[in-house]
C-alpha distance (Angstrom), angle and dihedral (degrees) to the residues before:
residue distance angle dihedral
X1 . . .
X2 3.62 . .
X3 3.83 110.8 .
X4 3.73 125.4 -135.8
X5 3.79 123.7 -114.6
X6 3.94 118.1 -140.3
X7 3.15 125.3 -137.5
X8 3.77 136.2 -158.3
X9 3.43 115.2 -118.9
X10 3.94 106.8 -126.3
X11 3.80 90.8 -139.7
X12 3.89 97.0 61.7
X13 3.39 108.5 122.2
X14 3.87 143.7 36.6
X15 3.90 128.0 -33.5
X16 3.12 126.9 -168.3
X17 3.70 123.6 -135.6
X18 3.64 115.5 -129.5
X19 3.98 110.3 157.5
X20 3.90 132.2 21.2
X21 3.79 126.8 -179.3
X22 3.69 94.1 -137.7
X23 3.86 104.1 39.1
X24 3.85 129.5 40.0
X25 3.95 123.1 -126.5
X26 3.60 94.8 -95.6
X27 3.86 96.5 57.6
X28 3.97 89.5 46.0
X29 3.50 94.5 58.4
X30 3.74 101.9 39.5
X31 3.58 101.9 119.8
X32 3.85 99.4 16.9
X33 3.56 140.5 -21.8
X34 4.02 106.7 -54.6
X35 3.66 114.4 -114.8
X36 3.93 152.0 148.2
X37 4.30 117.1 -141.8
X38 3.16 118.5 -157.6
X39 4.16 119.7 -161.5
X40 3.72 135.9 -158.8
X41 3.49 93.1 -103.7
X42 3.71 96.2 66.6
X43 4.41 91.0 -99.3
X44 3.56 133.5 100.2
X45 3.53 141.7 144.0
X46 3.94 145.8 -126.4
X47 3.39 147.5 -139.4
X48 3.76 138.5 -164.8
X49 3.76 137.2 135.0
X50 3.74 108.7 -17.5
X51 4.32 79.3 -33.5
X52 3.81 109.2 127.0
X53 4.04 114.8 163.3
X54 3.78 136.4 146.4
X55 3.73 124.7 -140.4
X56 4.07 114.4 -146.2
């Protein structure tokens, strides 16, 4: 049986938000830097403006 190779997704880890259409740069850093994480296990999170979510 052939075995699989993993590979690392190049996205994994945290991006920082530095344009939006809809809000300006002041609004998406108004409590901390903006920004979406992504994990190894296919989750993350984000943050922007009072914006706080969690992808699973």
């Amino acid at each position: 049986m052939r075995k699989r190779t993993i590979t690392q997704n190049p996205f994994t880890g945290r991006w920082r938000i530095v344009s939006m259409s809809a809000w300006d740069h002041e609004f998406i850093d108004e409590e901390e830097e903006g920004y979406f994480e992504f994990e190894q296990n296919d989750s993350g999170q984000f943050h922007f403006g009072y914006v706080y979510g969690q992808m699973v």
